[in-house]
C-alpha positions as CSV (number, residue, x, y, z in Angstrom):
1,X,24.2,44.3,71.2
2,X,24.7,47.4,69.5
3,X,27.9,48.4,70.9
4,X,29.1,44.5,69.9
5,X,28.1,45.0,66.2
6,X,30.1,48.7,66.1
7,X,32.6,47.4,67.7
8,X,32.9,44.2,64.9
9,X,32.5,47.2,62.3
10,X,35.2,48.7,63.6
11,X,37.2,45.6,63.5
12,X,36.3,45.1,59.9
13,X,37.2,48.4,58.8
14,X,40.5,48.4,60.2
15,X,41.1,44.8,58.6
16,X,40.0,46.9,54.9
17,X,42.3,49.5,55.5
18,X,45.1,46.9,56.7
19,X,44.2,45.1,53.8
20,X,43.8,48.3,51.4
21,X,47.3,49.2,52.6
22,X,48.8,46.4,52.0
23,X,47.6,45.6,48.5
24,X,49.3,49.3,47.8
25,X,52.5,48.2,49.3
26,X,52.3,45.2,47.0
27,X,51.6,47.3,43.6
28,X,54.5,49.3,44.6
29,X,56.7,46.8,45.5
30,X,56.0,45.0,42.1
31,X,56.7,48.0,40.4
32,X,59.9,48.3,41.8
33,X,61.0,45.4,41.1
34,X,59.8,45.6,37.6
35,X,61.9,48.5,37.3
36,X,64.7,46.4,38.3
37,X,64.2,44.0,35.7
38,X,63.4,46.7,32.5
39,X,66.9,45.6,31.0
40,X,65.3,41.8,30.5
41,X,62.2,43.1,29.9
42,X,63.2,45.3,26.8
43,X,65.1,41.9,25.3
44,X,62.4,39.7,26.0
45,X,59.6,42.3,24.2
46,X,62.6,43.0,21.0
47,X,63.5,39.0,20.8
48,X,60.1,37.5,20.2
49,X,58.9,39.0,17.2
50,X,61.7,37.8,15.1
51,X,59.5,34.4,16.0
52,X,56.8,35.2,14.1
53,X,58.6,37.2,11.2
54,X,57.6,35.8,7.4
55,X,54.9,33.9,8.6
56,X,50.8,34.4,7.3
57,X,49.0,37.1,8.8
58,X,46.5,34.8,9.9
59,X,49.2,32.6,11.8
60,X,51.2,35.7,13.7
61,X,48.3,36.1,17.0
62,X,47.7,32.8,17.2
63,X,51.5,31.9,17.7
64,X,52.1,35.2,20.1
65,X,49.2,33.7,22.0
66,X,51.0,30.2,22.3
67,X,54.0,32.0,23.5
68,X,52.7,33.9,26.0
69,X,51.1,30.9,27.6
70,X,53.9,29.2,27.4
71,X,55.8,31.9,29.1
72,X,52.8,32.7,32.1
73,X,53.4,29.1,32.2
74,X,57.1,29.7,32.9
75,X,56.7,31.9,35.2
76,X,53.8,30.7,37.8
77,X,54.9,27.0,37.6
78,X,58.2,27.0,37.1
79,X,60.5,29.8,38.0
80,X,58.0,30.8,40.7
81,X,57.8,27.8,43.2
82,X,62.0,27.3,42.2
83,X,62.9,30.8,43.1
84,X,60.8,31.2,46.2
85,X,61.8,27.4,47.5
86,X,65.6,28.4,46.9
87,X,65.7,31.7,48.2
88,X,64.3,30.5,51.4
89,X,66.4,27.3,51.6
90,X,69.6,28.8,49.8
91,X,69.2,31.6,48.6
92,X,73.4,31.6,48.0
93,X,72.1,29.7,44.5
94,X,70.5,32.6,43.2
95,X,73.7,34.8,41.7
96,X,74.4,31.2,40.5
97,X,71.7,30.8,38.5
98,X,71.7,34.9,37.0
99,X,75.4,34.1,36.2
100,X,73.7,30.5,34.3
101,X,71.0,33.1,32.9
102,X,73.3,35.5,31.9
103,X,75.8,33.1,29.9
104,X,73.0,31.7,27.8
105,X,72.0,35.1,26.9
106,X,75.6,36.0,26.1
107,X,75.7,32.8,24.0
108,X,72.0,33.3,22.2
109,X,74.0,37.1,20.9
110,X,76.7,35.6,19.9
111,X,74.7,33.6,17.8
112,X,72.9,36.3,16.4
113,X,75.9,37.7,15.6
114,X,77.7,35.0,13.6
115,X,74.7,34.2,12.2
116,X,74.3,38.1,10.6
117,X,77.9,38.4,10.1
118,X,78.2,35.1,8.0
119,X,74.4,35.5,6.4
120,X,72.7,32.5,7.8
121,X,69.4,34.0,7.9
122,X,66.6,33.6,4.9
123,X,65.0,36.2,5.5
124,X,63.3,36.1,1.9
125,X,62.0,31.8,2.2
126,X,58.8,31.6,1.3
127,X,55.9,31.9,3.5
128,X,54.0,28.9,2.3
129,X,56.9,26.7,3.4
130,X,56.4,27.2,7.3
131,X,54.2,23.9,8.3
132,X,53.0,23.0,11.5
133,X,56.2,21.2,12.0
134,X,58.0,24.3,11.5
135,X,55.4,26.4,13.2
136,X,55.9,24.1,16.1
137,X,59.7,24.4,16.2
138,X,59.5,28.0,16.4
139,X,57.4,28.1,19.5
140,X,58.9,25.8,21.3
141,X,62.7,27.9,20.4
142,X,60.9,30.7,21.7
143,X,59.7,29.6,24.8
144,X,63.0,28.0,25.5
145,X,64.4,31.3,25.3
146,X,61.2,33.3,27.4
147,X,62.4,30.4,30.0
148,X,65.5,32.4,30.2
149,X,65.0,35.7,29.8
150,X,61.7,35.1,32.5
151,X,63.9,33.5,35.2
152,X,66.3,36.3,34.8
153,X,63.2,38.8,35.2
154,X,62.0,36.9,38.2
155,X,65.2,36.3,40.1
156,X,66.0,40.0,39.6
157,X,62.4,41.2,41.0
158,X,62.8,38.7,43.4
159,X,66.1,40.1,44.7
160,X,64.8,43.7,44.7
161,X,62.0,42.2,47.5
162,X,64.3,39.6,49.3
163,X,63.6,41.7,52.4
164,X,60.0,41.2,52.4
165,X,58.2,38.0,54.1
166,X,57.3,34.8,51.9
167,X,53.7,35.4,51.4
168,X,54.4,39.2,50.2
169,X,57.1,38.1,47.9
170,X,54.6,35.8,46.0
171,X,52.1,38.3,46.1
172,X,54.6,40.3,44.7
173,X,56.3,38.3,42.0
174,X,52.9,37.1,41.2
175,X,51.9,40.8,40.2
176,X,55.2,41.0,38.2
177,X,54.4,37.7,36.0
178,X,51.3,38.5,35.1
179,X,52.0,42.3,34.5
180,X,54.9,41.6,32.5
181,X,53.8,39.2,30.3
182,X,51.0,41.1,29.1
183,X,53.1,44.1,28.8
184,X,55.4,42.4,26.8
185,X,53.3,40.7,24.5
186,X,50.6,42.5,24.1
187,X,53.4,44.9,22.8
188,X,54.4,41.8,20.4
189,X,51.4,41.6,19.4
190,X,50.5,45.6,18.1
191,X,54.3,45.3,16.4
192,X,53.1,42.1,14.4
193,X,50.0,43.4,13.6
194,X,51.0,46.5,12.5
195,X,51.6,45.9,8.7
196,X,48.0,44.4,8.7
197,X,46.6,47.6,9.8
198,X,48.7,49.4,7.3
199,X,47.0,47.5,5.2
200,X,43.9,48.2,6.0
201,X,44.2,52.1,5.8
202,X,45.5,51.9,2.9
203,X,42.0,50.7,1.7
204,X,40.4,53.3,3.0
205,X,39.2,56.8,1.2
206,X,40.7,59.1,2.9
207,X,44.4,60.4,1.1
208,X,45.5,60.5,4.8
209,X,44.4,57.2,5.9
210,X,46.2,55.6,2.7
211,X,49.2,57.7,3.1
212,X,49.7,56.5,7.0
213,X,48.9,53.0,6.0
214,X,51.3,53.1,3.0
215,X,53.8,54.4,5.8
216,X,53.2,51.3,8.5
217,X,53.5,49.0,5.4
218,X,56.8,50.5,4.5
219,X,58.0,50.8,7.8
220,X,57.6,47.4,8.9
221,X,60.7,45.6,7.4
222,X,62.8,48.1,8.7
223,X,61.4,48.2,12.2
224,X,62.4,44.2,12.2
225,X,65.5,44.7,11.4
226,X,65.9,47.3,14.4
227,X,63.9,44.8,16.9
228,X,66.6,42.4,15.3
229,X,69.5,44.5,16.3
230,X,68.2,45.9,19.5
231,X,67.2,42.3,21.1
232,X,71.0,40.9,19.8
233,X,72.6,43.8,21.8
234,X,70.0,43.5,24.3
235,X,71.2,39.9,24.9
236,X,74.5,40.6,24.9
237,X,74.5,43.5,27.7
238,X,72.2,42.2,29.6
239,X,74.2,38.9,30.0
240,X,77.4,40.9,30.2
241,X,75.9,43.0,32.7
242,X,74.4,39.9,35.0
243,X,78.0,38.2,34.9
244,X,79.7,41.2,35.8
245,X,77.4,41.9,38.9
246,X,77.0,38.5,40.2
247,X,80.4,37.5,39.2
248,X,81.6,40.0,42.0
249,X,78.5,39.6,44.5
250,X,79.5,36.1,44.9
251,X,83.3,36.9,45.1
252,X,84.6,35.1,42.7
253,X,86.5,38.2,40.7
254,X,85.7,42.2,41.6
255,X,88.2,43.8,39.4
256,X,85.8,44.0,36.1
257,X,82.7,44.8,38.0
258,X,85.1,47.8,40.1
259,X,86.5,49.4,36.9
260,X,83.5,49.6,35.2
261,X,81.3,51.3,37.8
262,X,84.5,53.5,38.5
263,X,84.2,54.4,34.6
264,X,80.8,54.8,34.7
265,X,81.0,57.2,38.1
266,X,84.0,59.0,36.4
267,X,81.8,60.0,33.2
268,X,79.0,60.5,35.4
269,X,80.8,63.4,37.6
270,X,82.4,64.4,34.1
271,X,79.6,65.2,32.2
272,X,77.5,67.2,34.9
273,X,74.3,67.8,33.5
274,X,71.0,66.6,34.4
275,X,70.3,64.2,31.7
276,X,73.3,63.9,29.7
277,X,75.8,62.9,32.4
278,X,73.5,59.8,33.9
279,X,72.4,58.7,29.9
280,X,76.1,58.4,29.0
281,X,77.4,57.0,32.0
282,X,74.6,54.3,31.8
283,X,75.8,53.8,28.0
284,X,79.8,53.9,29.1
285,X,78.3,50.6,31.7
286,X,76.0,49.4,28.6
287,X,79.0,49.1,26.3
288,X,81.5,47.6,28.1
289,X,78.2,44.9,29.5
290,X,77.8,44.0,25.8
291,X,82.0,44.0,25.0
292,X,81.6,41.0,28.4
293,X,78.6,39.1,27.1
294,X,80.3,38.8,23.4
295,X,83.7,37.8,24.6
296,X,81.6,35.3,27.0
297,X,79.1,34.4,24.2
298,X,81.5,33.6,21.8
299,X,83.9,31.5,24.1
300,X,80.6,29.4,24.4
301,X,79.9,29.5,21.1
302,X,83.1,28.2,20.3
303,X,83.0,25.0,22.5
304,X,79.4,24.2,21.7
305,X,80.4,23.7,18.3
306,X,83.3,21.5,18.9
307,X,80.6,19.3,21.2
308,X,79.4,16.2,19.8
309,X,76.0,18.2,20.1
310,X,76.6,21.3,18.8
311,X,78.1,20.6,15.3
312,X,76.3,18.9,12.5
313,X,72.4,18.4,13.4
314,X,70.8,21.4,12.2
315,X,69.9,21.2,8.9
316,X,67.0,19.6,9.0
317,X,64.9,22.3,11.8
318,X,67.1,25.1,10.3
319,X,64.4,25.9,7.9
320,X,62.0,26.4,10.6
321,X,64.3,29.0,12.7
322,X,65.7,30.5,10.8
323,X,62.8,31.7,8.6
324,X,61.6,32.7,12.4
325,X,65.0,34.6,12.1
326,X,64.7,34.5,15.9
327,X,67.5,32.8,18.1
328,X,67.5,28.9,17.8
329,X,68.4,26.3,20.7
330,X,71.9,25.3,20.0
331,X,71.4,22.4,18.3
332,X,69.5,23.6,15.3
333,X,71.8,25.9,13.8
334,X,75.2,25.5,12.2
335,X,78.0,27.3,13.3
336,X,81.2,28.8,12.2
C-alpha cells in the first residue's frame, strides 16, 4: 500500500515538473515571439492615442478601455481560431495575408501623410463637439485598425512558433494576446492620463511637485505630435518591411528584399562597432521599409480615391476622426 501511494507521488511529481517545464517553455516561446513582433507592437501602442486626443478627461479611460476589448476581442476570437485553422490546413496563406496586412498599413501612412501635408487635421475643434455618435466612430476606426495591426502581430508570433505542435502554439499565442494588449494599452492609457496628473501636481504645495506638473502639462501636446509622427512612420515601415519579406518568401519578386539586406549587411560590416554598426544597419533596412510602404501606400491611396467608394462620403464622420486625429477607415476622409 505504501509503496503504491510513493510510487503515485512519484508519478505526480514528475507530471509537476513535466508540467512546470513546460509552462517555462511556453513563457519563453511567447517571448520570443513577442520579440518578433516589437515593430507592430510599437505602431499599435503610438497609433491609438491619437484616438482619444481632444476629447474630456473624463471620456479618455473609458474609450482606451473599449478599445482594448475590442482588440482582446480581435485577437482570441478572431485572428486566433483563423490563424491556427489556416496554418494547419494552408499555411501557404499566411505571407498572403502579412502582404494584405502590410498594404493597409502602407495605405493607413499614406493617409497620415497627405492628410499632414495638405492640413486636414483640426486639431484645435472643440471638445464639447465630440458626441456619442462621434465617440462611437472613433472606436470603431480604431479597432478596425487594432484588427490589422493585431493580425499582423499574431501571424508574426505565430510564424516564429510554426515548429511547435497545435496545442503549444495556442498556449503560446494565447500568452502573446493577452500580454500584449495589456502592454500596449496599459501604456495608452499612462500617456493619456498624463496631462491629468500634471494637473494634479500642479495643485499641490510643494514648488517641486508644481514645477514637474507644470512640465507634464506642457509636454503633452508635444509628446502627441511625436506619437503622431512615430505611429505614421511606424505604419509605413512596418508595411514596407512585411511586403518586402513576404513578397520574396512567397517568390513572387527577390530583388528588393536581396538589395536591401545586402545594404543593410554592407553597413553593418562597415561600421564595426558594437552598437553603432547593428543600430545603423537596422535604420539603413528601416528607411528604405518606409521609402516601400509610401510608394505602396500612396499607389493605394491613389486608386481608392478614384473608387466609387473612396471619393466624396466623408464629410459627414470627418468631424468625428479627425478631431481623433487618428487614421480613419477609407471612407471617411477626403482625399487629394
Amino acid at each position: 500500500m505504501s509503496a503504491g501511494l510513493f510510487g503515485l507521488l512519484d508519478d505526480v511529481a514528475a507530471i509537476a515538473r513535466l508540467a512546470a517545464a513546460s509552462v517555462d517553455d511556453v513563457g519563453a516561446a511567447a517571448g520570443r515571439a513577442t520579440a518578433k513582433a516589437a515593430g507592430v507592437v510599437i505602431d499599435d501602442t503610438a497609433v491609438t492615442p491619437q484616438y482619444v486626443h481632444g476629447l474630456a478627461a473624463d471620456r479618455e479611460l473609458p474609450i482606451v478601455k473599449r478599445i482594448a476589448i475590442g482588440s482582446i476581442r480581435n485577437k482570441l476570437f478572431l485572428i486566433l481560431p483563423v490563424a491556427l485553422l489556416l496554418n494547419a490546413v494552408l499555411p501557404s496563406l499566411l505571407p498572403i495575408i502579412l502582404m494584405l496586412g502590410g498594404t493597409f498599413l502602407a495605405y493607413e501612412g499614406a493617409h497620415k501623410v497627405w492628410g499632414l501635408v495638405a492640413g486636414h487635421h483640426d486639431h484645435d475643434a472643440p471638445v464639447a463637439e465630440v458626441g456619442p455618435e462621434a465617440e462611437k466612430e472613433m472606436i470603431s476606426g480604431a479597432v478596425r485598425t487594432d484588427l490589422i495591426l493585431s493580425a499582423e502581430i499574431m501571424v508574426i508570433a505565430l510564424n516564429e512558433v510554426a515548429d511547435e505542435s497545435f496545442w503549444s502554439q495556442l498556449a503560446i499565442l494565447l500568452v502573446v494576446a493577452v500580454v500584449i494588449t495589456i502592454a500596449v494599452y496599459g501604456v495608452v492609457a499612462l500617456i493619456v492620463k498624463m496631462d491629468d496628473a500634471g494637473l494634479l501636481l500642479t495643485q499641490r504645495e510643494s514648488g517641486a511637485a508644481q514645477r514637474l506638473g507644470h512640465g507634464l502639462v506642457a509636454a503633452m501636446p508635444k509628446l502627441l505630435t511625436v506619437i503622431s509622427l512615430v505611429g505614421t512612420v511606424a505604419m509605413l515601415w512596418v508595411g514596407g518591411h512585411i511586403l518586402l519579406v513576404n513578397i520574396a518568401e512567397v517568390g513572387w519578386w527577390h530583388a528588393p528584399y536581396d538589395w536591401v539586406h545586402h545594404l543593410e549587411e554592407d553597413v553593418h560590416h562597415a561600421v564595426d562597432v558594437a552598437v553603432l554598426g547593428p543600430t545603423l544597419a537596422w535604420s539603413v533596412n528601416t528607411f528604405f521599409s518606409a521609402l516601400v510602404g509610401l510608394a505602396v501606400g500612396a499607389v493605394v491611396l491613389a486608386v481608392v480615391q478614384v473608387l466609387p467608394f473612396g471619393h466624396g462620403k466623408g464629410h459627414a464622420k470627418e468631424h468625428g476622426d479627425e478631431r481623433a486625429d487618428g487614421p480613419a477607415a477609407p471612407t471617411t476622409q477626403d482625399g487629394p
